[in-house]
C-alpha positions as CSV (number, residue, x, y, z in Angstrom):
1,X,139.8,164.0,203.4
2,X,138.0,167.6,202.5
3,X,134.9,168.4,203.5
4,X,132.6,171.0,202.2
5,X,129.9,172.2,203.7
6,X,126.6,173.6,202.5
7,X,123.1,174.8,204.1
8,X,120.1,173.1,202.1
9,X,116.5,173.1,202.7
10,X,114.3,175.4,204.6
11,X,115.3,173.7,208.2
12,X,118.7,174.7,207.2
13,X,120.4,171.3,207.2
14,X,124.2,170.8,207.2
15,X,125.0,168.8,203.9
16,X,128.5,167.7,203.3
17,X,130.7,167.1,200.1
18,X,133.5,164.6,201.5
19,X,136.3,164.4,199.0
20,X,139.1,162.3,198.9
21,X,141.2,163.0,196.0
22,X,138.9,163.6,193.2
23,X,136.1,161.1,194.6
24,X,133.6,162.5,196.6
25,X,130.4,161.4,198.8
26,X,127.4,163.3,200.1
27,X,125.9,163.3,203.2
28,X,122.1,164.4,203.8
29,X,121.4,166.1,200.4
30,X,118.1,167.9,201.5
31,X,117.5,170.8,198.8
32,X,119.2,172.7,196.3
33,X,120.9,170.3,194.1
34,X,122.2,172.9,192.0
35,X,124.4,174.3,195.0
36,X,125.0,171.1,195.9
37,X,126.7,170.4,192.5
38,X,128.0,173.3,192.2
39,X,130.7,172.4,194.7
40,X,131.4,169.1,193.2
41,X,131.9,170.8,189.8
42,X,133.8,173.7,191.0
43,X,136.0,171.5,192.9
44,X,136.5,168.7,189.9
45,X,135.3,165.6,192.1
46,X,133.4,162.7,191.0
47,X,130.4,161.7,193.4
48,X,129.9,157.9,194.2
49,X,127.8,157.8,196.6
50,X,125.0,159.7,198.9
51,X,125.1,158.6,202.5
52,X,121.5,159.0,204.4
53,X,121.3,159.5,208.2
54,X,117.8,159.2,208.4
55,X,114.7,159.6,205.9
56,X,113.2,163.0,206.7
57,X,112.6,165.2,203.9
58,X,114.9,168.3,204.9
59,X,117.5,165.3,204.7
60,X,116.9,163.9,201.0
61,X,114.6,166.4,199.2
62,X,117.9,166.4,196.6
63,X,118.4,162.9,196.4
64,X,116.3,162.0,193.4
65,X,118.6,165.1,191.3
66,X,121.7,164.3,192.3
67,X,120.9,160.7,191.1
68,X,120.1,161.7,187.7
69,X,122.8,163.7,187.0
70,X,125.0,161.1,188.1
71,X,124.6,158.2,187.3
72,X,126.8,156.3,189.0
73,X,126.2,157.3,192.2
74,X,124.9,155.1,195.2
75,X,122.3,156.3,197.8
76,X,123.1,154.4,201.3
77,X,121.0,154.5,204.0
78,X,119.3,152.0,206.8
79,X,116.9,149.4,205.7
80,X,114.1,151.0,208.4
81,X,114.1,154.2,206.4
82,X,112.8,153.1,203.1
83,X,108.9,153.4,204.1
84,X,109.4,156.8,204.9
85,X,110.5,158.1,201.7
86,X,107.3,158.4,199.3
87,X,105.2,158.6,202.9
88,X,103.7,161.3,205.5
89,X,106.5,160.2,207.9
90,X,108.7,162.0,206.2
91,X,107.4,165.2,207.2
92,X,107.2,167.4,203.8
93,X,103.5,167.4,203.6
94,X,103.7,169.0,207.5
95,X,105.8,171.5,205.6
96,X,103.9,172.0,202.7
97,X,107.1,170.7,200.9
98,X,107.4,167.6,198.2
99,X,110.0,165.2,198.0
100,X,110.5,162.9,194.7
101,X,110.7,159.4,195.5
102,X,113.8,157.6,194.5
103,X,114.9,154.0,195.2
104,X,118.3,153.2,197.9
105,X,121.2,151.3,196.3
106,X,122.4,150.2,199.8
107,X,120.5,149.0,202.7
108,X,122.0,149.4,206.1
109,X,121.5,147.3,209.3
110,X,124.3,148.9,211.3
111,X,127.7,147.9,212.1
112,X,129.2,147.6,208.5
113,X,132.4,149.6,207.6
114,X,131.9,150.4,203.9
115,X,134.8,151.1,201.9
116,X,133.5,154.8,200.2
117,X,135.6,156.9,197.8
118,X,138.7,155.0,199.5
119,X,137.7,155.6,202.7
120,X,136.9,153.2,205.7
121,X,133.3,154.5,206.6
122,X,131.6,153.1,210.2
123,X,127.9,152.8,210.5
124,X,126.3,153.1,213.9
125,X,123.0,152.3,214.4
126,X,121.2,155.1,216.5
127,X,117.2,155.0,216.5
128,X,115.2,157.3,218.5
129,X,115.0,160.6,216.0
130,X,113.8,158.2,213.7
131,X,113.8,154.4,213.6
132,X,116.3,154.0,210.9
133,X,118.8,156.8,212.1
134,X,122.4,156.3,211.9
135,X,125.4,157.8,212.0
136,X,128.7,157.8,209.9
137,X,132.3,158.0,211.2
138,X,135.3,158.6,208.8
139,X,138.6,159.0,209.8
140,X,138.2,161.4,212.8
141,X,134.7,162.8,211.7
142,X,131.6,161.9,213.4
143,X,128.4,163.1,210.8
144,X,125.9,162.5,213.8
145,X,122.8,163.5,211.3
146,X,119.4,164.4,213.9
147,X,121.0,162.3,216.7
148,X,123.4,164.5,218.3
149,X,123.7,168.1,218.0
150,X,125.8,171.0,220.3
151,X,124.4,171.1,223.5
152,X,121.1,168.8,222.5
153,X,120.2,166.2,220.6
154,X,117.4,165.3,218.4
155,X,113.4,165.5,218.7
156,X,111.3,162.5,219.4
157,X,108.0,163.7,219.1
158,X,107.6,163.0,215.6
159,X,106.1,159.4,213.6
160,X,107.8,156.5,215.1
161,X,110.2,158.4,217.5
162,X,111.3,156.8,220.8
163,X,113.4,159.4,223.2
164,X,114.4,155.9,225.3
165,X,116.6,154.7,222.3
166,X,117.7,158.0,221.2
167,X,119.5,158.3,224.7
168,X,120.5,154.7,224.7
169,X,122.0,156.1,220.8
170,X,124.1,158.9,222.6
171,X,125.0,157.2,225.7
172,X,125.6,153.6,224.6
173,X,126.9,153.7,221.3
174,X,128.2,157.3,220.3
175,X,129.5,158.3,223.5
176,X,131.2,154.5,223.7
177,X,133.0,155.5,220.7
178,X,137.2,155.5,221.7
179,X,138.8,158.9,221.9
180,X,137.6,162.2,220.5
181,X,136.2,163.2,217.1
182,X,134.9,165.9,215.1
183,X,131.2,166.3,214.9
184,X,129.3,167.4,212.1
185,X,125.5,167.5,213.1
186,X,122.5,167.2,211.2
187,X,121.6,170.9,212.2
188,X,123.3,173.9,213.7
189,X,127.6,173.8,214.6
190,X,130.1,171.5,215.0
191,X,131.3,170.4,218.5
192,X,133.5,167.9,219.3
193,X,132.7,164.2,221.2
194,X,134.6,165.2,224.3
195,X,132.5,168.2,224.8
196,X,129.7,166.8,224.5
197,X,130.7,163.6,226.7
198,X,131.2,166.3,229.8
199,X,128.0,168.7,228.2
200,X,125.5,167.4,226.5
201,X,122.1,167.1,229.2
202,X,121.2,163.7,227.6
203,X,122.6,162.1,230.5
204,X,120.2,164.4,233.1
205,X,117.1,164.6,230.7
206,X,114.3,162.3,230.8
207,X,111.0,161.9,228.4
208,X,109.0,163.7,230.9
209,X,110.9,166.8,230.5
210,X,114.1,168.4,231.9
């Protein structure tokens, strides 16, 4: 597994081109489709699929582009998310930014393993950034999307936010997870699971404040 890595949007989101072999998948597509192919081209893969951690439009502002130039490819993301893609909630108006609506090939509850490009792809369910947020582990990668970030973790005081379940998120499902892993965040660096088992201030902070 190869992954490429990419800044898109005007938040400056982390979107990745996983590759196994010549098959590829893309994670959180939120501008510049053009760069975004670009890598697939450059590096001869074929895209199947475009996996969605959550709705918001620095996250999919690419997905309608990608999807018509290629055809075949598969937009997965979690059932709660679909309301928020041709809607306020997903926060391009706030930006003075447009996002063209497209229509989700896979809807996720959380807890499948889907079989993508070859690879065994876990869904976890982790609400609180957003109702439908999830994450996506493959082989020894975590893509932790708005959840979990270096240090800090995702904002909950936007539509339909909850900062109860995004702790419960962190500390009862991605922090439950065995051993450590590679994370790849929705925003910002990579960190790893162990560090932010022993670092993160999840575990201290509470909706009041820190």
């Amino acid at each position: 597994m190869q992954i490429y890595h990419i800044l898109t949007s005007i938040m400056r989101t982390n979107t990745y081109v996983v590759a196994n072999g010549g098959r590829a998948f893309i994670v959180d597509p939120g501008a510049n489709p053009d760069g975004i192919r670009a890598i697939i081209e450059q590096n001869g893969l074929k895209p199947e699929a475009i996996l969605l951690t959550h709705a918001h439009f620095d996250h999919i502002g690419a997905v309608a582009q990608l999807t018509e130039a290629y055809e075949d490819v598969k937009v997965v993301m979690h059932a709660a998310e679909v309301e928020f893609i041709d809607s306020v909630k997903n926060l391009a108006s706030h930006m003075h930014r447009s996002v063209q609506p497209f229509v989700p090939d896979v809807l996720l509850r959380g807890g499948e393993t889907l079989n993508v490009c070859g690879l065994d792809v876990r869904v976890y369910h982790t609400p609180g950034h957003s109702p439908g947020g999830v994450c996506y582990k493959a082989e020894d990668v975590l893509f932790s999307g708005d959840t979990l970030f270096r240090m800090t973790y995702g904002r909950t005081d936007l539509y339909d936010c909850s900062f109860a379940k995004l702790k419960n998120s962190i500390l009862n499902k991605l922090f439950a997870i065995p051993g450590d892993l590679r994370v790849l965040p929705g925003h910002g660096e990579e960190t790893s699971l162990d560090f932010e088992r022993r670092n993160n201030p999840i575990r201290m902070d509470t909706e009041d404040g820190k």
